[in-house]
C-alpha positions in Angstrom: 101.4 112.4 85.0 99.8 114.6 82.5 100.0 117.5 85.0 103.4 116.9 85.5 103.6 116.9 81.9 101.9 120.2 81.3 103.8 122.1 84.5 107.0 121.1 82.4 106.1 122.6 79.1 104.8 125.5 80.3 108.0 126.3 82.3 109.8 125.4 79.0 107.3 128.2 77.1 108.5 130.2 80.2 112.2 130.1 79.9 112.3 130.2 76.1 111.4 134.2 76.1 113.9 135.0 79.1 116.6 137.1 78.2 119.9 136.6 80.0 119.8 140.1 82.0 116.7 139.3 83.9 115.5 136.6 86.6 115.8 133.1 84.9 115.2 129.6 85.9 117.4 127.5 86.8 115.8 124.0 86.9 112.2 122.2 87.5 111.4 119.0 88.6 108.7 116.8 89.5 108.1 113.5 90.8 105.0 111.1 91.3 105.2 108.4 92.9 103.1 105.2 94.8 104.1 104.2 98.2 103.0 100.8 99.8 103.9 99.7 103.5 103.4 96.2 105.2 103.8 95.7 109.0 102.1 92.1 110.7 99.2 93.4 111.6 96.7 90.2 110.8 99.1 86.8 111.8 96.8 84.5 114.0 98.7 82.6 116.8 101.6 83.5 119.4 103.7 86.6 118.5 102.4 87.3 115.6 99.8 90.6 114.7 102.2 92.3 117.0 104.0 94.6 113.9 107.3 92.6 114.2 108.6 90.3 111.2 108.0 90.4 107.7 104.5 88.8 106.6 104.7 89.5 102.5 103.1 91.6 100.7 99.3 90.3 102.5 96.4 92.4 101.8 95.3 92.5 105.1 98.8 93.4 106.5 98.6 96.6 104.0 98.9 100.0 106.2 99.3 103.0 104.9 99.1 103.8 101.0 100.7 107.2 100.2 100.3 108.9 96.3 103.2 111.6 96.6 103.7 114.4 94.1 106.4 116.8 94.5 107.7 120.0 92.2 110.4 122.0 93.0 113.0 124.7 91.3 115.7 126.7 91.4 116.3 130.6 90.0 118.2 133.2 89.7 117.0 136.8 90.5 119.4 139.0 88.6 117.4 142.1 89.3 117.3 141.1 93.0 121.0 141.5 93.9 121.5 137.9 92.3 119.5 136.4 94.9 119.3 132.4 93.9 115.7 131.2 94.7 114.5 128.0 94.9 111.0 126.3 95.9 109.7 123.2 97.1 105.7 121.6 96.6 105.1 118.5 98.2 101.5 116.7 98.2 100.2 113.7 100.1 97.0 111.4 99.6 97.1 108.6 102.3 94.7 106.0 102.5 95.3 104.6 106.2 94.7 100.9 106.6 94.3 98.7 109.2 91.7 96.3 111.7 88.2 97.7 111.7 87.5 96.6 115.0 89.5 97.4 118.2 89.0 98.2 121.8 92.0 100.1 124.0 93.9 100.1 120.6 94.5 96.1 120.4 92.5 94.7 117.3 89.1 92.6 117.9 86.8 90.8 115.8 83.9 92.0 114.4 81.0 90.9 116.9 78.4 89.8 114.4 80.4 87.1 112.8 84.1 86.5 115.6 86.6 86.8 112.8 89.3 89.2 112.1 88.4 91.9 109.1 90.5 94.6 107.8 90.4 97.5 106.0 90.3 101.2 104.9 90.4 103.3 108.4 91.3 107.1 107.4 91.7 108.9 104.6 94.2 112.1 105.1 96.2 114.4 102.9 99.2 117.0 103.5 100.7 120.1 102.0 104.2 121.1 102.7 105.7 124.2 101.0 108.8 125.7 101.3 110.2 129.2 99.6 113.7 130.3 100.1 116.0 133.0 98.9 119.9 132.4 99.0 123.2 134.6 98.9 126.5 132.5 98.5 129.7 133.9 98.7 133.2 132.4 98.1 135.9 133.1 99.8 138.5 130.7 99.3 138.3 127.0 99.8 134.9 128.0 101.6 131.7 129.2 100.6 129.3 130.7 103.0 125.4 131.1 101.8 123.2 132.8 103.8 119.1 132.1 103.2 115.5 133.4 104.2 113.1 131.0 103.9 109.4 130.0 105.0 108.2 126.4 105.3 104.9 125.8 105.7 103.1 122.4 106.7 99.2 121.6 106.9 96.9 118.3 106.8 93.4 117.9 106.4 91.3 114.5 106.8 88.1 112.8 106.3 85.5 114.1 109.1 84.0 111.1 109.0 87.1 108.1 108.4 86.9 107.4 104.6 83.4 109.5 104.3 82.4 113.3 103.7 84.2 116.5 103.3 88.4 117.2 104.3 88.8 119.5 107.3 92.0 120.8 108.5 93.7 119.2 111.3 96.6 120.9 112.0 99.0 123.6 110.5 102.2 124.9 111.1 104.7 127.4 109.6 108.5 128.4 109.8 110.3 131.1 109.0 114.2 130.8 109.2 117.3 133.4 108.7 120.8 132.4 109.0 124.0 131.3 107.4 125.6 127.8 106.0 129.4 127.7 106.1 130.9 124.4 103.9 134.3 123.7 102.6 135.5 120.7 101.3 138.6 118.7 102.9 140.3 115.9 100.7 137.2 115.5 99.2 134.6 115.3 101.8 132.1 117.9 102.1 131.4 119.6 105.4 128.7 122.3 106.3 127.6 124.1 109.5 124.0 125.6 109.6 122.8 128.4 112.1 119.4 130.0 111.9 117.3 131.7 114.0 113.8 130.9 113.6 110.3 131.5 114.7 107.4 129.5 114.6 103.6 128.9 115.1 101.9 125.7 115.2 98.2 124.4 115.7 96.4 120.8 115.9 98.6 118.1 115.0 101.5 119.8 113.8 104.3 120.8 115.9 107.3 122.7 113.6 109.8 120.1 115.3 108.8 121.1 118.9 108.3 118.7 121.6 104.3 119.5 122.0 101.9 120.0 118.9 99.8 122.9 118.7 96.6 120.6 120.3 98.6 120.0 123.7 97.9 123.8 124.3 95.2 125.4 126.1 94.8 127.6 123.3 94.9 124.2 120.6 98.0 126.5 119.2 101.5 128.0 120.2 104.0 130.3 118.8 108.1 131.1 119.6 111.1 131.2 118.7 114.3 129.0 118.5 117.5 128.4 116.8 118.2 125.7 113.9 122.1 124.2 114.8 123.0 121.5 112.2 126.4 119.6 111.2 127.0 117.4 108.3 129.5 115.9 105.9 129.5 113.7 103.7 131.8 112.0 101.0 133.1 109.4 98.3 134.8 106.3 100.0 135.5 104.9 96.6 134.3 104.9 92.8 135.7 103.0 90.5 134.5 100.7 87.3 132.8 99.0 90.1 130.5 101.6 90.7 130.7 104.2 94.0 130.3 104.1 97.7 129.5 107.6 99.2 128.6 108.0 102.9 126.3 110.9 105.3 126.0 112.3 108.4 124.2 115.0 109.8 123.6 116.3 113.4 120.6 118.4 113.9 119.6 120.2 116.8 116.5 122.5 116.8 116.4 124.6 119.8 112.0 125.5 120.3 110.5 127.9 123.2 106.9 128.2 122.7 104.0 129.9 124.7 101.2 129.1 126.4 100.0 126.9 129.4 99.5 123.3 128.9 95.9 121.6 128.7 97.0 118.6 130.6 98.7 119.8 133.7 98.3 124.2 133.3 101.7 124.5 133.5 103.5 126.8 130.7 105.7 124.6 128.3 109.0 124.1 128.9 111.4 124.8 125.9 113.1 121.5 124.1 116.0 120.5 121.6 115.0 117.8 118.6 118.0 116.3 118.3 118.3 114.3 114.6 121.5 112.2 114.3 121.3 110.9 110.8 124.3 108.0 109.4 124.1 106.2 106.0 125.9 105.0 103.3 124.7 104.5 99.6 126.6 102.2 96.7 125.8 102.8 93.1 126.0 100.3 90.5 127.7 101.7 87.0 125.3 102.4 84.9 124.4 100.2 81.8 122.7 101.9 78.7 120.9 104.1 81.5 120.0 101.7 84.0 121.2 101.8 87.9 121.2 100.1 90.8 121.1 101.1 94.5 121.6 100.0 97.6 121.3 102.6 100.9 121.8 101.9 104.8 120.7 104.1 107.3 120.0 104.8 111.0 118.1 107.8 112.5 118.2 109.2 116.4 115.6 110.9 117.2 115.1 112.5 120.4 113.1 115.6 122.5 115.1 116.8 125.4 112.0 118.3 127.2 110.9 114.5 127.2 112.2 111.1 128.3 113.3 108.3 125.7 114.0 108.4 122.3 113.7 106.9 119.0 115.7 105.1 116.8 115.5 103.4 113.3 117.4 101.3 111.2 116.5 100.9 107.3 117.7 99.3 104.3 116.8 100.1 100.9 117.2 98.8 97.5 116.3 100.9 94.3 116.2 100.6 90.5 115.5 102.8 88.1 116.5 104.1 84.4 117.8 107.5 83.7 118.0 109.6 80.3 118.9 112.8 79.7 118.0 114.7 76.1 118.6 118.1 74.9 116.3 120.6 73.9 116.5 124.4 72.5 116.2 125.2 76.4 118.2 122.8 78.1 118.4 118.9 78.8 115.0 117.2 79.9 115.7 114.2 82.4 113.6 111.5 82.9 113.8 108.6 85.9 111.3 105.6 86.2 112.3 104.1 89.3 111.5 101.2 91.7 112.6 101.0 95.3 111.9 98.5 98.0 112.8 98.6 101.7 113.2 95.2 103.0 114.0 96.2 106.8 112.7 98.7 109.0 113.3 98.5 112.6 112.2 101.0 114.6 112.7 100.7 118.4 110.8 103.1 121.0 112.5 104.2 124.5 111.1 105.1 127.4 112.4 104.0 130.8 109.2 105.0 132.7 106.9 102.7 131.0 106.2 99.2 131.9 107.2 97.8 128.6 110.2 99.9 128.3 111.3 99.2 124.4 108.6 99.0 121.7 109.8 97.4 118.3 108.2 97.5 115.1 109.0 96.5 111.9 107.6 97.8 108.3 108.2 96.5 104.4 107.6 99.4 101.8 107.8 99.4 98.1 107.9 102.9 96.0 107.4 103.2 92.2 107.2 106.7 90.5 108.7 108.9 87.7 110.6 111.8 87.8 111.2 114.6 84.7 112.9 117.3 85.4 114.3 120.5 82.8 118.0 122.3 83.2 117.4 125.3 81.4 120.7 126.0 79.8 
């Protein structure tokens, strides 16, 4: 919190001696926050230890614990043909939980005393960055803003589980060029995305292709693709009884790496990740600052180079407080919030395999803070 703290006043030292012909920023914000998730990974008898149902918060059903800090801002690059800029810093410290003992990935008990122990497994952490440099135009009802951006993804663990030093286990980058075309209709927003794209993946990380950079001879790839996605999105009503606003987005990221295959020498076969995203969100009105939340969603996922797919339904609730006050440099915002998923039901696909639909079922809860500076 106190780094958050201190990347907040420095920015305000920052803008305070910008004058208003040269690149200024926009906005800064960061977030902390504490993630907790819960699957049925301990119940003793029929059915149960088999990650479906909802067991309470039970220590020994405790998987992974995530600590999440994120910064990101927006400028304004006046000398740069009044390019808007905007960045994005995400961090991740994951302490992976779960049975100490197993054997062909089923859990066992420990052989020295026949019971059932559990416990820290892996600890892992992950870096994702994104820069990006924008041009909207308006013409009209619709605004077309064309962006370069780089994203790139990496993750390091523990050599040794929870002991020794991190090493890097996989990295990946993006870079993207292309426009988004949006106009709103009766009130509903809707945007269309193309971007052509080219990547380069290694280890565990795979830039939304079907194979990661480890399933290479090589343990890396590289190509090109195309980035095709849809959305709208909307108010169906606000009122003194707060507002209900719906989503949907349709991805489709087109990926053609190189290289031969380790497991069969063939080369890879290009793929589409097709992401249908639908959800809806109500907000309470707010009272004195505090707010209310309640958001349901379901996610598609699926590779066309591969069979099945993958979907997930989720519910969340969320609380928080919000307050906004004004300084010499803009308004400072600050949101304590609390949010708690009470279903998650994610179902697997594949019509080749013996036990064709796979089903589990998480429980997380999320508390953090969020500050965040719109320089005037």
């Amino acid at each position: 919190m106190k780094k958050l703290l201190g990347l907040l006043a420095l920015t305000v030292a920052v803008s305070a001696v910008a004058s208003a012909d040269q690149d200024v920023l926009k906005s800064i914000n960061a977030t902390t926050e504490i993630r907790q998730v819960w699957t049925d990974q301990s119940g003793e008898g029929n059915g149960k230890a088999n990650g479906i149902g909802n067991e309470g918060f039970k220590k020994n059903n405790r998987t992974t614990t995530r600590w999440r800090n994120v910064v990101k801002g927006e400028l304004k690059l006046v000398d740069e043909w009044d390019l808007d800029a905007s960045f994005v810093v995400r961090h991740d410290s994951d302490n992976v939980r779960g049975s100490l003992y197993e054997k062909d990935g089923d859990r066992i008990p420990n052989p020295k005393t026949g019971k059932y122990e559990y416990g820290s497994k892996n600890r892992k952490e992950g870096w994702e960055t994104n820069i990006e440099l924008a041009k909207p135009v308006k013409m009209g009802p619709f605004e077309t803003t064309t962006a370069l951006g780089w994203n790139h993804s990496s993750s390091r663990e523990k050599r040794n589980g929870t002991q020794g030093s991190y090493h890097t286990t996989g990295q990946s980058n993006v870079i993207y060029f292309g426009p988004t075309f949006g106009i709103n209709v009766l009130g509903q927003n809707i945007s269309t995305t193309l971007q052509a794209v080219y990547f380069d993946t290694n280890g565990g990380k795979d830039a939304d292709y079907v194979y990661k950079g480890k399933a290479f001879q090589r343990n890396k790839t590289e190509g090109y693709g195309i980035n095709a996605d849809f959305s709208t999105d909307g108010k169906i009503f606000e009122g003194s009884a707060g507002k209900l606003g719906y989503y949907v987005g349709l991805n489709h990221h087109l990926r053609d790496g190189n290289g031969k295959l380790a497991a069969t020498g063939k080369e890879a076969k290009s793929s589409v990740y097709l992401d249908y995203v639908v959800g809806a969100t109500y907000t309470t009105p707010s009272f004195a600052g505090f707010y209310g939340q309640v958001n349901v969603e379901n996610e598609w996922e699926k590779h066309t180079a591969k069979t099945g797919y993958t979907n997930t339904f989720s519910v969340w609730t969320n609380a928080g407080y919000k307050v906004g006050f004004d300084t010499p440099v803009g308004t400072v915002t600050v949101n304590p919030f609390v949010k708690y998923r009470p279903v998650q039901k994610s179902s697997e696909y594949n019509k080749h395999k013996e036990n064709k639909r796979v089903t589990t079922e998480e429980n997380e809860l999320r508390a953090g803070l969020g500050v965040g500076l719109s320089v005037k």
